[in-house]
Structure formats: structure tokens, C-alpha cells
C-alpha positions, 0 to 999 in steps of 0.5 A: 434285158431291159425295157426297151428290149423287151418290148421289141421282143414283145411286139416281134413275137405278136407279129409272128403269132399274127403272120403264122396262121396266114401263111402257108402252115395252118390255113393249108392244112385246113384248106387241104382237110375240107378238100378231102372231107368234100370230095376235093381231094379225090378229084385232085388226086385223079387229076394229077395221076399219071396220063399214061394209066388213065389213058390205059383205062379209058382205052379198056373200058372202050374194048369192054363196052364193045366186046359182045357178050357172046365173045365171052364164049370164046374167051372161055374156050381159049382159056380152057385150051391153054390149060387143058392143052387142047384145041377143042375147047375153041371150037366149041367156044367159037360154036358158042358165039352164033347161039349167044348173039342169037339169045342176045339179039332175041332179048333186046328184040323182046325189050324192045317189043315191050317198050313198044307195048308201054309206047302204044297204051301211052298213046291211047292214054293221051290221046283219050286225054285231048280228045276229052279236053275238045279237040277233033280226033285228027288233031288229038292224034296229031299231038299225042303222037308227038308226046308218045312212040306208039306210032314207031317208024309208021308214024309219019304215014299216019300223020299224013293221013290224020291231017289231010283227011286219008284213011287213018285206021287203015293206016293204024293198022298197017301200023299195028304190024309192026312187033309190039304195036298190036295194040294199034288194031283196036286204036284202029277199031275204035277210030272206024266205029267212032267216025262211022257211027258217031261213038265216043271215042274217049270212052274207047280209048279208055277201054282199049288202055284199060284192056291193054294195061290188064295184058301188060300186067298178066304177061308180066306176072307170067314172066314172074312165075316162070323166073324160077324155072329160068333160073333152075335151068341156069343152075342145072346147066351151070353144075357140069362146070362146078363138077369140074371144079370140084375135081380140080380141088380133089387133085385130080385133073378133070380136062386131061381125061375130058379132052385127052382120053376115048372115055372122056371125050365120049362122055364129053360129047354125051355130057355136050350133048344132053346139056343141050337139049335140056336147056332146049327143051326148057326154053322151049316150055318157057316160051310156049307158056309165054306164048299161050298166055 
């Protein structure tokens, strides 16, 4: 090989050890490796998934945000018709449903009474705050009910009566009605007494937020202590379905005899029945030590 040669051989091989990296070999690879280290790459890989499957899953998880807790009921009582070959369970998985919307609804009925309770002691709060920076009472309320809930649905009437010069503490307290506005009766009392006699109607609302807050605190210790019972309850009304279980691992066949025997429906029903009023009477207890504090 001559020298010309071999500079023309030289000088092609530079060029390719310069093109190589900037094509589509080295770089891609680097560019595809900090996708997939940043995150890139799973995005990249759900977004070229089939349309099909992610339309499938969207549509599932619309059916479950709508499907009610209760309806499990009757999904259980379905799958347990299918294996133990009886009607029974469904009916007692539809007469499931009423029971669990209504300790449903009875949940979201005392968290919404509690963001209610949270609402008022912010108003007080607040509205201690602008009274104290020197603002009148009627144009205090009128600003702390705009950066607070506490008034609920009965806000614009007491508005109405704090900027045009109505009755506002009878307003408050027809206010106070409403489930976990009680609070606003003492708002209420204090608004009277401060316009009547000329009291300091901070200093009022100072008391009334600390007392409030000292309620709120207790009744959530309460729910604290009684956490325990709740949860025995769950356990105790959850261990007829463990026996079940564990006849079906001995071999035996548990809802043959349950739902296709004297016997077993007999004590079916009594089991049913039992189960029942102990859930009953523990609920019962636990509300009344809600309800006593």
C-alpha cells in the first residue's frame, strides 16, 4: 500500500469514528437510557399501548368509582349462590344492601358534621382576629365568613342581617340548627352580650374557640378509645366467615350443609340471627358512649 493510500484510508476511518457517535447508534441509546432512568420511558411505553386496553381500564375504573360500597353485598350473596348452588345467599345479600347504604350514608352524615364543627371553631377564630385588628362586629363577620364555612347554607341570611342592621344572633342561632353548627349558639350568645352591654367581643370569641376546640378535642379521644371496640366487633362478626373457610380447607363442604340441610339452614338462621344483635347491641354502646360524652 502506498502512501497516498494510506492517507486516503487514514482520513476515511477518521471520518467514520466522527459520523458513528452522531448517528442514530450511540446517541439513541444514551437518549433512550435517560428516558427511561427519568421516568420517559414509562410514559413512552403507556402512551403507545394498545387504545383498546386503555379504554377497557378507563371504563372499569368509572364502573368501580360508581359502584356503592353496599353493592358489594350483593356481589358476595351472588358469588356465594354460584358456588353453593342456592338462592339464599342473594337474598340475603340484597337484604344487605338497605343496612350498609344506610351505615354509609350515616358516616359521610357524621364527617360531614365534623367538618362543620372544624368550620365554626375557624370562624370564631377569625372572626376574634379582625375584631381584634379594629374592625366593627357587623363588618368582622362579613369577612370571616368569606375565609370560613361555618355559617353552611344559612350564611347568606346572616350576612343580610349583619350588613343591613337585622337581628344577627337570631340569625346565628337559627344557623346553629344546622348538624354540627351548634357551636353557633354561643357565637350567638356572645354577639347579644357584646352589643347589649358592651362586653369585649373578642375576648369572647377567644373563650368560645377555646371551649369549642377543648370539645373537639375530647370527642376525638373518645373515638380513640372506643377504636378498639369497633374493631373486636369487625373481628368477632368477621369469624363465621373464617369458619367457613376453614371447613372448606378441612375438605368438607360447609354451604351444602348450610343452605341444603334442616340442620344447617336451622343454624344458618340462629347463626344469622345472633350475629345480628351482637353487631346491634355493640354499636348500640358505642354510640351511646359517643353520645354521653
Amino acid at each position: 500500500m502506498g502512501t497516498g493510500e494510506l492517507s486516503t484510508a487514514v482520513v476515511l476511518a477518521c471520518l467514520a469514528a466522527a459520523a458513528w457517535p452522531a448517528g442514530s447508534g450511540w446517541h439513541s441509546g444514551v437518549r433512550r437510557a435517560r428516558l427511561v432512568l427519568s421516568g420517559g420511558g414509562a410514559a413512552g411505553a403507556a402512551d403507545i399501548g394498545p387504545p383498546t386496553v386503555r379504554l377497557v381500564t378507563d371504563r372499569l375504573r368509572r364502573v368501580r368509582g360508581r359502584l356503592r360500597p353496599e353493592w358489594w353485598s350483593l356481589t358476595a350473596g351472588l358469588a356465594l349462590a354460584v358456588l353453593g348452588h342456592s338462592v339464599l345467599p342473594v337474598v340475603a345479600g340484597a337484604a344487605g344492601v338497605p343496612v350498609l347504604r344506610r351505615t354509609r350514608r350515616a358516616g359521610s352524615a357524621r364527617r360531614a358534621r365534623e367538618r362543620r364543627q372544624d368550620a365554626v371553631i375557624a370562624l370564631c377564630g377569625v372572626l376574634a382576629g379582625e375584631v381584634r385588628a379594629g374592625r366593627q362586629p357587623g363588618e368582622a363577620l362579613l369577612g370571616a365568613a368569606h375565609d370560613s364555612e361555618g355559617l353552611g347554607d344559612a350564611q347568606a341570611a346572616v350576612l343580610a342581617a349583619a350588613r343591613f342592621g337585622g337581628d344577627v344572633p337570631g340569625a346565628l342561632a337559627a344557623a346553629a340548627r344546622q348538624s354540627g353548627a351548634e357551636g353557633l349558639r354561643g357565637l350567638a350568645a356572645c354577639w347579644r352580650v357584646a352589643v347589649d352591654q358592651g362586653a369585649g367581643l373578642a375576648a369572647g370569641l377567644d373563650r368560645l374557640e377555646s371551649a369549642l376546640r377543648a370539645e373537639r378535642d375530647q370527642r376525638a379521644d373518645l373515638r380513640a378509645q372506643l377504636a378498639g371496640a369497633r374493631a373486636t366487633a369487625v373481628i368477632l362478626a368477621g369469624l363465621p366467615v373464617l369458619g367457613l373457610l376453614l371447613g372448606v380447607a378441612l375438605g368438607s363442604d360447609p354451604l351444602r350443609v348450610l343452605l341444603h340441610s334442616g340442620a344447617g339452614l336451622g343454624c344458618l338462621l340462629a347463626g344469622g340471627v345472633l350475629e345480628g344483635l351482637g353487631v346491634w347491641w355493640v354499636s348500640r354502646i358505642v354510640r351511646g358512649a359517643e353520645s354521653g360524652s
